[in-house]
KEFI-855783 format. One record per atom (N, C-alpha, C): x, y, z. Coordinates in steps of 0.2 Angstrom, whole numbers, padded with zeros to 4 digits, always signed. Example, Ala and Ser with C-alpha at 12.3 -4.5 7.8 and 13.67 -1.06 7.14 Angstrom:
REM residues 2
+0066-0028+0039;+0062-0022+0039;+0066-0016+0039;+0064-0011+0035;+0068-0005+0036;+0064+0000+0039;
This chain:
REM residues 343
-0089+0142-0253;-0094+0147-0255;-0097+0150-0249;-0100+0155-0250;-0100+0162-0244;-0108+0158-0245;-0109+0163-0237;-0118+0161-0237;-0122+0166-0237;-0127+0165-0241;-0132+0169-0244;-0133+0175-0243;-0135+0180-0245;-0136+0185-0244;-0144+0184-0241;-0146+0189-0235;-0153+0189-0233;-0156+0196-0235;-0163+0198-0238;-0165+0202-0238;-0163+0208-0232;-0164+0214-0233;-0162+0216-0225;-0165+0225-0227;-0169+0226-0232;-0172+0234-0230;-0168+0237-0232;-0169+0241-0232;-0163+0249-0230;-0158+0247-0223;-0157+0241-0222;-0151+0240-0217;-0146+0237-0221;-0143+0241-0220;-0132+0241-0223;-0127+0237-0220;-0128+0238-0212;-0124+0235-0208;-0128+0230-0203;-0128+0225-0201;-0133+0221-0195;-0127+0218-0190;-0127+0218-0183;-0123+0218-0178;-0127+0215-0173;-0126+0209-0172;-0131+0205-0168;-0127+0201-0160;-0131+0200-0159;-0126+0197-0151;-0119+0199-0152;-0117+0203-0151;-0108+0203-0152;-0106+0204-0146;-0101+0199-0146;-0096+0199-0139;-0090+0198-0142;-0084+0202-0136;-0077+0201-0140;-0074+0201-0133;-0070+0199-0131;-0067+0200-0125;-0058+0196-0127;-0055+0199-0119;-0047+0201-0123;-0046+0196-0114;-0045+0189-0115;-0041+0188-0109;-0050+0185-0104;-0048+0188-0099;-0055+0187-0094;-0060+0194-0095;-0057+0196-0099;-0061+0206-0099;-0067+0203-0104;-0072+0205-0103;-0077+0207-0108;-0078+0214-0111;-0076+0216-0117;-0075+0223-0120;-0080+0225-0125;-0083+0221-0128;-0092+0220-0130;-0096+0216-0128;-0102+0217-0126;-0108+0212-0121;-0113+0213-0122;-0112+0207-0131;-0119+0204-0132;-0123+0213-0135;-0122+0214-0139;-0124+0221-0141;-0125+0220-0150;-0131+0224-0150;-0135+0223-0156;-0137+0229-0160;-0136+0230-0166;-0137+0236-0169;-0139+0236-0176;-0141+0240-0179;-0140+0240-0186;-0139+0246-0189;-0135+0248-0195;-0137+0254-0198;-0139+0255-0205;-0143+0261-0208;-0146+0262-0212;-0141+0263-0218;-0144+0261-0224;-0140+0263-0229;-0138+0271-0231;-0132+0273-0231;-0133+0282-0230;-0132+0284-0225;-0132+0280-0221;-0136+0283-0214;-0127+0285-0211;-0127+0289-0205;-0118+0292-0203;-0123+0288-0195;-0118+0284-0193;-0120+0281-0186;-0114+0282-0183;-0117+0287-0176;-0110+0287-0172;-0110+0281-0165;-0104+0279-0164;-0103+0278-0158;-0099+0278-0154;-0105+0284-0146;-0101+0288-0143;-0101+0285-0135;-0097+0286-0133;-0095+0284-0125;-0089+0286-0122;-0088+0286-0117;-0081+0286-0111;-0076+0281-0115;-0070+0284-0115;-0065+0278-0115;-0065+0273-0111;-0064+0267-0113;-0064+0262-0112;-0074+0258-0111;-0075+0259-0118;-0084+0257-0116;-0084+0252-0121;-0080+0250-0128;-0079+0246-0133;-0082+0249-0138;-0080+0256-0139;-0084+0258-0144;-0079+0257-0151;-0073+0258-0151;-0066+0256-0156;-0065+0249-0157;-0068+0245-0150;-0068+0237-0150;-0072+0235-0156;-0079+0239-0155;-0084+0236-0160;-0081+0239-0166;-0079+0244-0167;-0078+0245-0176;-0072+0242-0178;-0068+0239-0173;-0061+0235-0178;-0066+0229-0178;-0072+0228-0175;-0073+0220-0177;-0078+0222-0182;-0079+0227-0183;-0086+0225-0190;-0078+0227-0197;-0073+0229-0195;-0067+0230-0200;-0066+0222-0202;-0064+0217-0196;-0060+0212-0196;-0055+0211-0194;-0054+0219-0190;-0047+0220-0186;-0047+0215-0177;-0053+0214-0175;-0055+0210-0169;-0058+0205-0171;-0057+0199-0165;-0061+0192-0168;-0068+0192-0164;-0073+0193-0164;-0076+0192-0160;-0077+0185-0156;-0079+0185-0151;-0079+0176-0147;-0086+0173-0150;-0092+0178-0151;-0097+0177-0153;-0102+0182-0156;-0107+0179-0159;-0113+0186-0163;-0112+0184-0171;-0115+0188-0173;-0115+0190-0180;-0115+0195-0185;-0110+0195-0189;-0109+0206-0193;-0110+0203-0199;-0116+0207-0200;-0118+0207-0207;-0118+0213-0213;-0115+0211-0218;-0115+0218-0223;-0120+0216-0230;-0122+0221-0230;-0129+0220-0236;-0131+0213-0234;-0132+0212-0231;-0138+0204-0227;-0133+0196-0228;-0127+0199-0231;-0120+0192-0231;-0117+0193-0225;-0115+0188-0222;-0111+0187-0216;-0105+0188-0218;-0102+0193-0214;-0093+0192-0214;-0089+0190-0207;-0096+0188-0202;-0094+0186-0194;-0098+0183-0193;-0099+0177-0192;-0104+0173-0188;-0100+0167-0185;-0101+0166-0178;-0098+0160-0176;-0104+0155-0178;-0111+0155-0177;-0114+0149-0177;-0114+0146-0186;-0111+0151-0191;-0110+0148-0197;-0104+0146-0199;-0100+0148-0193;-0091+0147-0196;-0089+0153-0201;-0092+0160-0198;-0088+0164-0203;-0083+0169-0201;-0079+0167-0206;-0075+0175-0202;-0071+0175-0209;-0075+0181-0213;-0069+0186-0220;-0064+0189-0215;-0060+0189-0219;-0054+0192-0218;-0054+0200-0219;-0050+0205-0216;-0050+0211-0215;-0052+0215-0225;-0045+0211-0227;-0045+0214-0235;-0049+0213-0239;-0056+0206-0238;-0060+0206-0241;-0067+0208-0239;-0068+0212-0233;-0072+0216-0233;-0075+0221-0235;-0069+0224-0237;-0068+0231-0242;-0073+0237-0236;-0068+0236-0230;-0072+0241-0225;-0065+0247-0223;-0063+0251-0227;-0059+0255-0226;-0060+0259-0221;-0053+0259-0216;-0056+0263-0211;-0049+0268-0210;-0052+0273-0208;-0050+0281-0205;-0048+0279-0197;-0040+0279-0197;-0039+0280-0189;-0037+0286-0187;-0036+0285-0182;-0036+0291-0174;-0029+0295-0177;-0024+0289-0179;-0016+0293-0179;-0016+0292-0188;-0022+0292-0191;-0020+0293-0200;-0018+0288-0203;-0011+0284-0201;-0008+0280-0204;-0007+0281-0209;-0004+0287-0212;-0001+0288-0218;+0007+0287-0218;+0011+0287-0224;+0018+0286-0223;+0022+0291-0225;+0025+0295-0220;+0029+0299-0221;+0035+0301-0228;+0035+0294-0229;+0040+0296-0234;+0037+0295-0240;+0033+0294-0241;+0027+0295-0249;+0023+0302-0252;+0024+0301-0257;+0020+0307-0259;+0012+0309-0255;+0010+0314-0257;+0002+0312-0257;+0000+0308-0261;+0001+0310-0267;+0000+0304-0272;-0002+0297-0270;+0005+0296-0270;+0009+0288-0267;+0001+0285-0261;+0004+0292-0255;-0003+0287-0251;-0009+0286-0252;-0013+0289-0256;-0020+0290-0257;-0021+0282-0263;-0015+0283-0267;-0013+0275-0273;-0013+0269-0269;-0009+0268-0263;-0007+0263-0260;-0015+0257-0259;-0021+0261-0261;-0026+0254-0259;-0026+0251-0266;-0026+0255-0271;-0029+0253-0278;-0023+0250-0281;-0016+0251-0278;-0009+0248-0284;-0011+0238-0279;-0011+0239-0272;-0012+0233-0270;-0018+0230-0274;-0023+0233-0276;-0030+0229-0280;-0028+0228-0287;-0019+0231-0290;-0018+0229-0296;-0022+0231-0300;-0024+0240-0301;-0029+0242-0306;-0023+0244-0310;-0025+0248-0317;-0020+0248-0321;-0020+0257-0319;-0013+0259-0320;-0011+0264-0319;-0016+0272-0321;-0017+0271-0330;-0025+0278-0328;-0029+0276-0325;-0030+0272-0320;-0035+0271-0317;-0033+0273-0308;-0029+0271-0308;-0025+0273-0302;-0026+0281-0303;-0023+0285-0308;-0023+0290-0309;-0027+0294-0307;-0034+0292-0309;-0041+0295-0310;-0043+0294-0306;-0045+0290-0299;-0047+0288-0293;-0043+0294-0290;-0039+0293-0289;-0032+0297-0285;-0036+0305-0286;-0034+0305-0291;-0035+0315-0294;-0041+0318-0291;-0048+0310-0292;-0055+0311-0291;-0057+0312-0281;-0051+0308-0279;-0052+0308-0272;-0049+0313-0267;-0045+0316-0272;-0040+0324-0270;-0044+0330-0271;-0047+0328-0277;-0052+0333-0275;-0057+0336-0271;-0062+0329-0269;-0066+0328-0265;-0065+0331-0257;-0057+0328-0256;-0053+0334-0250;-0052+0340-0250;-0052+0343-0256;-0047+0348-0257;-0042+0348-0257;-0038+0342-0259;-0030+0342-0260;-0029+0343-0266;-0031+0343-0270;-0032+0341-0278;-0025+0345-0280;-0022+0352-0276;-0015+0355-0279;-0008+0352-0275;-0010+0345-0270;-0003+0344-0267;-0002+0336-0268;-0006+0335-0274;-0005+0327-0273;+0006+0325-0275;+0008+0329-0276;+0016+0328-0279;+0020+0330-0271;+0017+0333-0266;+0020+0335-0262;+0022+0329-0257;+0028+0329-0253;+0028+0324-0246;+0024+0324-0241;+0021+0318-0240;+0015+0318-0232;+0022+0321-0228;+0025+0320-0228;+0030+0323-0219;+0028+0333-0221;+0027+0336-0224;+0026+0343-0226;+0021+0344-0224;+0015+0342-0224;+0007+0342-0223;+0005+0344-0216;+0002+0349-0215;-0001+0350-0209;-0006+0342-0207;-0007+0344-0198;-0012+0340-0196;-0020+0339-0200;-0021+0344-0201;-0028+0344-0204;-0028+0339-0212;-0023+0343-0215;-0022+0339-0225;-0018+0335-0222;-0015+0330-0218;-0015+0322-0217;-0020+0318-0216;-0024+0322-0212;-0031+0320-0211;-0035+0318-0214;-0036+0323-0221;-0038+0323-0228;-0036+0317-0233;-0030+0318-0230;-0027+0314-0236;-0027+0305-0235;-0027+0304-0227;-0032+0296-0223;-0036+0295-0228;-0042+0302-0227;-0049+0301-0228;-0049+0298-0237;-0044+0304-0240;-0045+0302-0249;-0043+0294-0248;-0039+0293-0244;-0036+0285-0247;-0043+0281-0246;-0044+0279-0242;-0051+0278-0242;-0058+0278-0247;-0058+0286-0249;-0063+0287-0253;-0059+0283-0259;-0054+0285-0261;-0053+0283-0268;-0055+0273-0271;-0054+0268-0266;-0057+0263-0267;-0064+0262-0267;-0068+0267-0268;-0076+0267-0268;-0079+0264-0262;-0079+0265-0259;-0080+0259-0254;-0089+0262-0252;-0093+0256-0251;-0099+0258-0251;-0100+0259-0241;-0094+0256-0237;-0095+0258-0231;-0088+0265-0229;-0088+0267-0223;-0081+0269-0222;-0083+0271-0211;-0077+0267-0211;-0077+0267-0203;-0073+0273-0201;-0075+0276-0197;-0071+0281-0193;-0068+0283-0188;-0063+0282-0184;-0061+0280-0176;-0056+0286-0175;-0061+0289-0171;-0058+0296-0169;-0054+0300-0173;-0058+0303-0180;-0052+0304-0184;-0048+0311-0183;-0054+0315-0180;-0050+0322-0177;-0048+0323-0168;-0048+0318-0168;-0046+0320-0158;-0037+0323-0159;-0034+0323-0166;-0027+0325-0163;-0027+0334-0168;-0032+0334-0168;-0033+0342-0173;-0035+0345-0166;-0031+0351-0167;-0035+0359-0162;-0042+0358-0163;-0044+0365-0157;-0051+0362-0157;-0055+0365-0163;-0051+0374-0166;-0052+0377-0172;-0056+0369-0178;-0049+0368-0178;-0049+0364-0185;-0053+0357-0186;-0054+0356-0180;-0058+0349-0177;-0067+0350-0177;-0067+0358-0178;-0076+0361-0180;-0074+0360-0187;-0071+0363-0190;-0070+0363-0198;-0073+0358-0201;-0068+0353-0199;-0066+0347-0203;-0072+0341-0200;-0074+0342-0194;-0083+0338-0192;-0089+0338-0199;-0088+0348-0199;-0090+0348-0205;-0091+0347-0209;-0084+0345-0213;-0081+0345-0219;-0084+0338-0222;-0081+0332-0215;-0083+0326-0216;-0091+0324-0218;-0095+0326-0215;-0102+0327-0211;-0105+0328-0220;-0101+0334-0222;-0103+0337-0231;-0101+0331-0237;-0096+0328-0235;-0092+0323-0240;-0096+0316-0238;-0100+0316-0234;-0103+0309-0232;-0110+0309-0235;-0113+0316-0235;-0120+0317-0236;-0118+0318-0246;-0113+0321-0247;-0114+0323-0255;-0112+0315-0259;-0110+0310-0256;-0105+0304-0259;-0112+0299-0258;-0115+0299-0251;-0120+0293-0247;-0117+0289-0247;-0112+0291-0242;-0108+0284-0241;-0112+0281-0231;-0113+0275-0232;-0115+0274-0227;-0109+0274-0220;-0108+0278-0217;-0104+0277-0211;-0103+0276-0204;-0098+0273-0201;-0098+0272-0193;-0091+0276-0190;-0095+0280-0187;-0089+0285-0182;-0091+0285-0176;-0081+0285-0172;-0081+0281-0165;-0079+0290-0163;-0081+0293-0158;-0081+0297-0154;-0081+0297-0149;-0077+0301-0142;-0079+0301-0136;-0081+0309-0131;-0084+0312-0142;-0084+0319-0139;-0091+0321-0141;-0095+0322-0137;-0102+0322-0137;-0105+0328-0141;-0102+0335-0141;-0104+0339-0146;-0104+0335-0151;-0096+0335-0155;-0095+0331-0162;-0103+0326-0163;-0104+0322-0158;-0108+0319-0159;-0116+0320-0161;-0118+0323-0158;-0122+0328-0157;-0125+0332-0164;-0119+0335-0168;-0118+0339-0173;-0117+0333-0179;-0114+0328-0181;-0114+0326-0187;-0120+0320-0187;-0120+0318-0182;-0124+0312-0184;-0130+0311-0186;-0132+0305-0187;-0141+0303-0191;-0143+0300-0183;-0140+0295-0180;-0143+0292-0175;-0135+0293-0172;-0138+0291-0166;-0131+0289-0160;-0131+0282-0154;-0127+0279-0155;-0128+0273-0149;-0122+0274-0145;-0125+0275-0140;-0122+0277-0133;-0120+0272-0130;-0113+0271-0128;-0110+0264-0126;-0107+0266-0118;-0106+0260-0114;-0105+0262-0107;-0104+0252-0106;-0096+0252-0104;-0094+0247-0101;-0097+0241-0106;-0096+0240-0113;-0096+0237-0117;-0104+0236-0120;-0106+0239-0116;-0116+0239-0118;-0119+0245-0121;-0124+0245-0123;-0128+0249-0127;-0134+0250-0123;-0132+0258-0120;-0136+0263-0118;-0141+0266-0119;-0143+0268-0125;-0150+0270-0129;-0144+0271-0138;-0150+0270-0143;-0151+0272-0148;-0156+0277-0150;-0152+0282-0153;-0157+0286-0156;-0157+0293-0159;-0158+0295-0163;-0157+0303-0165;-0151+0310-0160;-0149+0312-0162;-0148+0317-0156;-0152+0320-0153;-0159+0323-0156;-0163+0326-0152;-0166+0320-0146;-0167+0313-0148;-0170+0308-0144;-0164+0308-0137;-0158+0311-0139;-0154+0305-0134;-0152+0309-0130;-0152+0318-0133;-0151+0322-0130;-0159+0326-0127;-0165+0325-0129;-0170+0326-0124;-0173+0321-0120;-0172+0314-0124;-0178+0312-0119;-0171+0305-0117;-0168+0306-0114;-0162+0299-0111;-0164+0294-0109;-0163+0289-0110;-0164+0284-0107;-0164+0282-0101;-0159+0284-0097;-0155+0284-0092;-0152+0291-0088;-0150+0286-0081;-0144+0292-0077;-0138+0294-0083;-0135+0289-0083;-0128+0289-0088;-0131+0292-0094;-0135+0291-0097;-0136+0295-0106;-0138+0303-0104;-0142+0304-0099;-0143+0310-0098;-0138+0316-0096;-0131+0311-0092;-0126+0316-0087;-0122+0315-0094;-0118+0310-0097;-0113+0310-0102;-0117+0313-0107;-0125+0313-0110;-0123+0318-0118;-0125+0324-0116;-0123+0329-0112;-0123+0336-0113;-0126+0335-0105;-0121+0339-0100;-0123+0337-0093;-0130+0340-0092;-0130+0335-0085;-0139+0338-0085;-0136+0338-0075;-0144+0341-0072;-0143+0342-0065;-0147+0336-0062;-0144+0332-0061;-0147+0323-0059;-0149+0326-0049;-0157+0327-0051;-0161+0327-0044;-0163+0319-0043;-0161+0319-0037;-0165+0310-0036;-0170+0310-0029;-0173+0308-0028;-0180+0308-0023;-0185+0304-0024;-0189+0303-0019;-0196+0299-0017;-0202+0299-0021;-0203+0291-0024;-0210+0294-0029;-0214+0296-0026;-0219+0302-0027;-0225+0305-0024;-0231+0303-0025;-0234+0297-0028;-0238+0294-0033;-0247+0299-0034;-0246+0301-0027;-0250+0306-0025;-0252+0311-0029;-0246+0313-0032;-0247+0319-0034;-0245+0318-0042;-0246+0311-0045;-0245+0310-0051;-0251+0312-0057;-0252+0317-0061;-0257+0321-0063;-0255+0325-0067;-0261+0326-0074;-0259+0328-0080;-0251+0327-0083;-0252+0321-0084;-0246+0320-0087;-0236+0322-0084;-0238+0323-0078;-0233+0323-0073;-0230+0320-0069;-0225+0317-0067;-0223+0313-0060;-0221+0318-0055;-0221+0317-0049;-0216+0322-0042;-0214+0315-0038;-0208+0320-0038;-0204+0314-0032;-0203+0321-0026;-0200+0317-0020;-0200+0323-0015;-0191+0322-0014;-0188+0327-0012;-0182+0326-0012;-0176+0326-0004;-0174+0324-0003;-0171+0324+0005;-0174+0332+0008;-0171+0337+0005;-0173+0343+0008;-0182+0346+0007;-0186+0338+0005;-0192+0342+0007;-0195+0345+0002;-0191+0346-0005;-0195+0351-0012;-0200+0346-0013;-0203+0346-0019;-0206+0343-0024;-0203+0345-0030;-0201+0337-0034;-0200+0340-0041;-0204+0338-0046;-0206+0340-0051;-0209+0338-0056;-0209+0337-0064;-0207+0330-0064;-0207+0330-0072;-0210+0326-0075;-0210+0327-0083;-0214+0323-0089;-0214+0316-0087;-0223+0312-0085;-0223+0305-0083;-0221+0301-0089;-0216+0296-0090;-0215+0292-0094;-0220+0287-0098;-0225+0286-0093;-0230+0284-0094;-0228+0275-0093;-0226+0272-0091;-0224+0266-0088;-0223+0265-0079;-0223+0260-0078;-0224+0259-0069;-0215+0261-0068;-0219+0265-0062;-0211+0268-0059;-0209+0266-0053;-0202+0264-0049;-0201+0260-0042;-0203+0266-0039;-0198+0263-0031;-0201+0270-0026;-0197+0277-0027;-0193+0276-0031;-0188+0284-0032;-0186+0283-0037;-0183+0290-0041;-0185+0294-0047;-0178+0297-0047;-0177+0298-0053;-0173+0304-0055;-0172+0309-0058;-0174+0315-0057;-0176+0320-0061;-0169+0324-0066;-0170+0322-0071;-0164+0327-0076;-0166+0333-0077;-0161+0337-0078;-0161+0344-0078;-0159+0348-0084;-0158+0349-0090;-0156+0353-0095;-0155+0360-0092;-0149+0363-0090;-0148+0370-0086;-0150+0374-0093;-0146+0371-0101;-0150+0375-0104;-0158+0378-0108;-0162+0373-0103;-0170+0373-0106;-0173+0376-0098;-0168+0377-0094;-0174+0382-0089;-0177+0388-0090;-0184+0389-0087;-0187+0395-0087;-0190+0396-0082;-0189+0402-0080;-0194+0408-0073;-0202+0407-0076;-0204+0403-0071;-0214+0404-0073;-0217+0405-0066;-0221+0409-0067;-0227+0411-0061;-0230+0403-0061;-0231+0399-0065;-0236+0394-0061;-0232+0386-0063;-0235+0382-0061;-0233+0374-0063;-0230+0375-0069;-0228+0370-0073;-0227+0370-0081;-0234+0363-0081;-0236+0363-0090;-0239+0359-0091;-0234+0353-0095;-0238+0348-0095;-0233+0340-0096;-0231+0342-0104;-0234+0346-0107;-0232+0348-0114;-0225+0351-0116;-0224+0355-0110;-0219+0358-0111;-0212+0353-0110;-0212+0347-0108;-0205+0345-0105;-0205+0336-0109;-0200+0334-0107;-0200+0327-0111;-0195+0324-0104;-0196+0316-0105;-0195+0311-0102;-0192+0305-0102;-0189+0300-0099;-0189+0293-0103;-0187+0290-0096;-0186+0285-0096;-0188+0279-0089;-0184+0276-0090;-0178+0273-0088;-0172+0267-0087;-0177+0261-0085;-0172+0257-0087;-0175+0251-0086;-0177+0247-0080;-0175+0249-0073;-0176+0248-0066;-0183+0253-0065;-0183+0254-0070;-0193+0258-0068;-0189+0265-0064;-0185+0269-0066;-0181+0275-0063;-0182+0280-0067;-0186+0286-0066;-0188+0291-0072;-0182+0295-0072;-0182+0295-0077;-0176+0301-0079;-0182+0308-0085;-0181+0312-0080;-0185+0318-0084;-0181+0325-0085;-0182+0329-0090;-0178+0334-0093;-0183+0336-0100;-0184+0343-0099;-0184+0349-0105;-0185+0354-0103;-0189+0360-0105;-0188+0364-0104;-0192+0369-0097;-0195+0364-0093;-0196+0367-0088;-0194+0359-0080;-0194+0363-0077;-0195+0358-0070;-0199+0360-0064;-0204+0359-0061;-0208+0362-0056;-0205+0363-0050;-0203+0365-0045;-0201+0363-0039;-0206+0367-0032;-0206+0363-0027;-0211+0366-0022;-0209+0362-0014;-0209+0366-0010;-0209+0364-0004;-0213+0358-0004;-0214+0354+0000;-0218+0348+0000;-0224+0350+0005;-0221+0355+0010;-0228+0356+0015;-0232+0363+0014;-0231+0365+0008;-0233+0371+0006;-0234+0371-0002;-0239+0377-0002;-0244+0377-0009;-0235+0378-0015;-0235+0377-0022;-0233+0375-0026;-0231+0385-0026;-0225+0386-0025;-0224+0393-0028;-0220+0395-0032;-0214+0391-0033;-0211+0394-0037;-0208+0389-0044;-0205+0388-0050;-0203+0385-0054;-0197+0387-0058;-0193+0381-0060;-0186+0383-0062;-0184+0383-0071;
């Protein structure tokens, strides 16, 4: 017998200590999340951060060594309960990188192959199938050969085999990195519309920051097997956590220099920088070490006669007490001279 279900919110998915590692490698470290029911949760990183690690292990495609994955408050991974379900009774359908369709099947045939395995009776195959071609817009090529199928409609047709067994999650692991860049805007979209008109709660692996950016509800920024910040695009793209979330989601100009504490005021920090400026940005409002980092959005600058006020700009503080600052304005000024110009 499985173990209990725990109550859990509007939490879908719960990801507790997870470690997975391949030999002496550590490929996830101890990393914690949860996502909302509905909710479309990306996660984004450099190749090689374990962000595919983590979605094959909430699949059951990975064993983890430790932690716990939870779906609607049942365990399907726990080492400290002894649990590990099996991939096929998770009912966690996932969308890969290369589609994994079979060449020599219809459309039909591959969109079928979840439900004839579940042994549904054939109009029922039928009427799944037809209902999930049309949600792609395949609905006039289901008789046709996948080997005939553009990139884009095998993509689709991944996606329907998936939709067609109802599935109240759907994992997505780079599903358009092999589409142009044309068809990879399209179909962002495409998806983004089919996740929000179905509510299906989802997880998509990406290492492309726009994409990211554009479809998500929240984002968890991954780097060398850890979790960098969580949090909305505006959050993760205004106020970064860090060096690394600042430069990776949408480059910034990483200034670094001498805390000035002096000159900390109206909601401001200033650090001084080797060549002597001053720069100023949004206090995070937490104790800061002796040097700082100022981020830079090149697309929130503006020409102002005078200082900017701390209203104008946004902030966040790494965990070493290191400010990382960014939005729409940055102060800069000689340090041995009155405050003249701003960028």
């Amino acid at each position: 017998m499985g173990s209990p279900a725990r109550p859990t919110g509007d939490r879908h998915i719960e990801v507790e200590d997870l470690v997975v590692r391949y030999g002496a490698v550590t490929a996830v470290d101890r990393i914690s999340f949860d996502v909302r029911r509905g909710e479309h949760m990306t996660l984004l990183g450099p190749s090689g951060c374990g962000k595919t690690t983590t979605l094959r292990a909430l699949a059951g495609l990975e064993t983890p060594v430790s932690g716990e994955i939870r779906i609607d408050g049942r365990p399907v991974f726990s080492i400290r309960q002894s649990i590990n379900v099996p991939a096929e009774q998770r009912q966690l359908p996932m969308v890969f990188q290369s589609y994994a369709i079979w060449p020599h099947m219809t459309v039909f045939d591959n969109v079928a192959y979840g439900l004839r395995l579940r042994r549904l009776p054939a109009v029922q195959v039928k009427e799944r199938v037809g209902a999930a071609l049309e949600l792609v817009r395949l609905g006039g090529l289901a008789g046709r050969s996948a080997a005939e199928l553009s990139g884009g409609q095998q993509q689709r047709v991944a996606l329907a085999r998936c939709l067609a067994v109802s599935p109240a999650v759907l994992l997505l692991d780079e599903p358009l990195s092999n589409l142009d860049a044309r068809l990879r805007t399209a179909m962002r979209l495409e998806i983004q519309s089919l996740q929000r008109q179905i509510g299906l709660t989802s997880v998509y692996v990406t290492h492309d920051q726009e994409e990211a950016l554009v479809i998500s509800d929240r984002i968890i920024v991954m780097n060398a097997g850890r979790i960098e910040q969580v949090g909305t695009a505006t959050e993760v793209y205004d106020t970064p956590r860090n060096a690394f979330v600042a430069d990776f989601v949408g480059a910034a100009n990483l200034i670094e220099g001498v805390v000035r504490p002096e000159r900390r005021s109206d909601g401001l920090v200033a650090i001084e920088t080797e060549g002597k400026h001053v720069v100023c940005g949004t206090d995070p409002g937490r104790p800061l070490g002796s040097s700082a980092t100022v981020a830079v959005r090149s697309v929130y600058l503006e020409l102002c006669p005078t200082p900017p006020r701390s209203s104008a700009m946004r902030s966040s503080t790494s965990s070493n007490g290191t400010a990382v600052c960014s939005r729409r304005a940055v102060h800069a000024t000689r340090s041995s001279k009155k405050a003249r110009r701003s960028m």
